[in-house]
Each structure stands twice: as C-alpha cells, then as structure tokens.
N, C-alpha and C positions, 0 to 999 in steps of 0.2 A: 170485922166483916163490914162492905160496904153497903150503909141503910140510907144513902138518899145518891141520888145523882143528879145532877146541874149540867145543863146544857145551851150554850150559846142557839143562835138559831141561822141568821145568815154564815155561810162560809164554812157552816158544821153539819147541819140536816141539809138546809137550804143551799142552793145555786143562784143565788137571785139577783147577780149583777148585770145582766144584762138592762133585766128590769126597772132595777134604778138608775141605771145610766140612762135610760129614753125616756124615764118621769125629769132626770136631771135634765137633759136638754130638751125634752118641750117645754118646762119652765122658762130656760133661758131664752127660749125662741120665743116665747109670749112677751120680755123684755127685749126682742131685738137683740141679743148675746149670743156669739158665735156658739156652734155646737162644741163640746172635748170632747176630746178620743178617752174613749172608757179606761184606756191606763192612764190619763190622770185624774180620773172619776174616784177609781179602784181604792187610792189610798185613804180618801176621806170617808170612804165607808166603816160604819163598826159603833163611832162612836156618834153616835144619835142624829136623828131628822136633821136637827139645827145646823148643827156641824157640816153634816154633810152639803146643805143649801150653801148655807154661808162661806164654806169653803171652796165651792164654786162659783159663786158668785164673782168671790173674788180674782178665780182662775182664769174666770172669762172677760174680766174685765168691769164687772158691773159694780162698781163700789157705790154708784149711788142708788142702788136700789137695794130698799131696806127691808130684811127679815123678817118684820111683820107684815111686807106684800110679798113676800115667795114662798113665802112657808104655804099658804093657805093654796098657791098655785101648785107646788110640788105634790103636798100632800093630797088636793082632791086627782091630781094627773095620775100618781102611781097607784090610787087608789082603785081608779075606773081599770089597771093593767098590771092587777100584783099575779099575775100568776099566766102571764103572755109567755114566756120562757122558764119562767122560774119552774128547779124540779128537786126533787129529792136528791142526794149524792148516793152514788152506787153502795148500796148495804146496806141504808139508812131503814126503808121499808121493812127489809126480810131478819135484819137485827133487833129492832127495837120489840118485837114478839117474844126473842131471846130472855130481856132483860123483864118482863112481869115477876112482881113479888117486891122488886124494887123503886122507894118511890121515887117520881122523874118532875125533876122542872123546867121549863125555857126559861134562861136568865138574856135577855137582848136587850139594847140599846134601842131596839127598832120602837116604836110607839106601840101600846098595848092592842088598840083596837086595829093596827095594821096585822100585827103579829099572828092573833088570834085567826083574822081573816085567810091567811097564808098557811098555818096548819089544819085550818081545817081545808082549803082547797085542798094541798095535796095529800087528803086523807089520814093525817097522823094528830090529830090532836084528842084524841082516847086514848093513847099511851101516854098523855104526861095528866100529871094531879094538878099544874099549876101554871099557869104564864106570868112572869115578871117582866112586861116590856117596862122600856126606858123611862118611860111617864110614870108607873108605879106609885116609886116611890120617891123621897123629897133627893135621892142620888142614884145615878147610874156608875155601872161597871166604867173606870176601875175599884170604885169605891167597895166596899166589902159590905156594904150594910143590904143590897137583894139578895147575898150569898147568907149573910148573918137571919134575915128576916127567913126563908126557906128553911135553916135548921131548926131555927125555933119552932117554927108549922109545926116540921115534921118530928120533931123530938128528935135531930141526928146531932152526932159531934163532930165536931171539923175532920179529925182523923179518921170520921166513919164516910167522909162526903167526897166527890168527886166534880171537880168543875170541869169541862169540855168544853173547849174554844177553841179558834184559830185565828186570835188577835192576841197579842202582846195585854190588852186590857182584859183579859180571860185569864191569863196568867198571874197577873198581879192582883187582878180581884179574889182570885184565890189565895198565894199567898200573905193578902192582909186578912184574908178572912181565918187564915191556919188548916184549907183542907188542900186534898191532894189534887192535882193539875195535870190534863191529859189536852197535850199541842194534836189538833190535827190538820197534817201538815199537809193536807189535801186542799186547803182552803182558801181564802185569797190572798194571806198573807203570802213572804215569798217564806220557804221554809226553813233555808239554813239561820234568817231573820229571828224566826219566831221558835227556831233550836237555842239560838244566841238566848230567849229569854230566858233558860233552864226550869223547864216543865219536869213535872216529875215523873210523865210519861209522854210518849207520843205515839202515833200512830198513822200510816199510810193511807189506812182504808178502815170506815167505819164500822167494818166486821171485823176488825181484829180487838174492839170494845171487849168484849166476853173474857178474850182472853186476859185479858191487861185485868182487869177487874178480878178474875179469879189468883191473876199473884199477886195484888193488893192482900188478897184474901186471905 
C-alpha cells in the first residue's frame, strides 16, 4: 500500500512558466540582454534557480555577466511576481482532498523559501507535511537523497512511495531512490520525451492520481 507520496512542484501542481520567463527577462533587461521567447526559457526550467539564470544568460548572449550579480536580480524580480500567472493545473485543487490519510511532500528544485511562498499563494500548502525545495539539502533532484531523506521522516519504503514529476530528473530521482514514478504528461516537458524516460506510471490529468495509486495498491 502507498504510505508517502512525492511531488514535484512546477509543471505538476504548478503552471508557473510564464512567471519565470518575465523574472528571466527583466533580469536580462537590467543587463541590457535581449528578451527570449519562453520556448527557449522552457527548457532550462526544473533544474534549480542557478541553472535556470545561467542558462540564459548564456542564451542571450551575456557571458560576462556573472552569477553572483543575476541571481540576486532574478530572484528578488520573480519574488515581487511569483503568482502574476502562475495557477494550479486543472484537478490539482479538487484532487489532493481525495488523497488525506496519505503523507505528501514537494520535492522541487525551486528554492525553498520561493516554493513555500507559491503554495501557500495558491492555497494548497495544508495538504502537504513537508517542502523539500532545491536549497534543502547538500543535493537536488536528480540526486535520490530529498527522495531518500522524505522516507526516512516518514518511515515509508521505496516500494511503498510515489515520486510525481514531469521532468526527466523526477524520473531518475526516483529510480535511484527505488520508489515508483508517475510522468505527468501535462507538464512542460514535451510528452512523448518524458514517455521515452520509462516512468512506471503516467498520467494526462491530475485527477486520474487516485486511480493509478489504487492499482499500485
């Protein structure tokens, strides 16, 4: 029986690319850096703040402007505008009522105290026990050890646990960790992509959780 469940946070609850795409380019516009068009935003998303600056930085052309001056611009930018667009994905609100009795975590890449700020805007951070943003702990997803530190909390076993993403590094952070892996494919990845990663479940729409979890069952 499934006794803990793991959840990604952008691209699985959350919608929130718009929102980092216009923290990402008013950073760059504070450097004088052209804007990008959010599909080439899109793919740097998932795997942490850093990444994400640095990888456009570099997109836009800005290789000499370093890290430790865009991070602090990025992050106080999308801070003052984390929830301008950003919204729940359709089922997210009216499902996770479904799933009490079972414990829930965010496992994201996103920074903890962004994270935090973003489920409680849109109302859902009393259904989860725990938030594991990206700064946590000494490694982020894909690494297995925020998947590994969650079981231990909660006393669950890999085979009783559930990770939920919709990045390739949701996949893999599960299968190093040994628990079971649900793609959804609603997310921003592109989907036949993140079929290619062989999830052990997937899913169209975030109300069909219940189901998939009771044939785990």
């Amino acid at each position: 029986m499934i006794s803990l469940l793991l959840f990604d946070l952008d691209g699985t609850l959350a919608d929130s690319r718009r929102d980092l795409a216009l923290a990402v380019n008013r950073a760059l516009a504070t450097f004088g850096a052209p804007a990008l068009e959010d599909a080439v935003i899109l793919p740097f998303i998932g795997f942490g703040a850093s990444h994400l600056v640095r990888a456009s930085l570099r997109a836009a052309g800005c290789a000499d402007v370093g890290l430790a001056d865009a991070m602090p611009v990025f992050t106080r930018l999308y801070r003052e505008n984390l929830l301008v667009h950003t919204a729940l994905y359709p089922g997210v609100a009216e499902t996770l009522p479904h799933l009490r009795g079972i414990p829930k975590v965010v496992i994201t890449n996103k920074p903890n105290d962004l994270s935090e700020a973003v489920l409680e805007g849109l109302g859902i951070r009393g259904h989860f026990d725990m938030v594991l943003g990206g700064d946590a702990l000494a490694e982020m997803k894909p690494s297995a050890l925020p998947l590994r530190h969650a079981m231990k909390v909660f006393g669950a076993a890999p085979r009783d646990t559930v990770m939920v993403g919709d990045l390739l590094v949701d996949l893999e952070a599960a299968r190093a960790a040994g628990t079971w892996s649900c793609a959804a494919l609603y997310g921003f990845m592109d989907a036949a992509a993140l079929l290619a990663g062989a999830p052990d479940y997937s899913m169209t729409e975030f109300r069909e959780l219940p189901g998939i979890l009771a044939g785990i069952s």
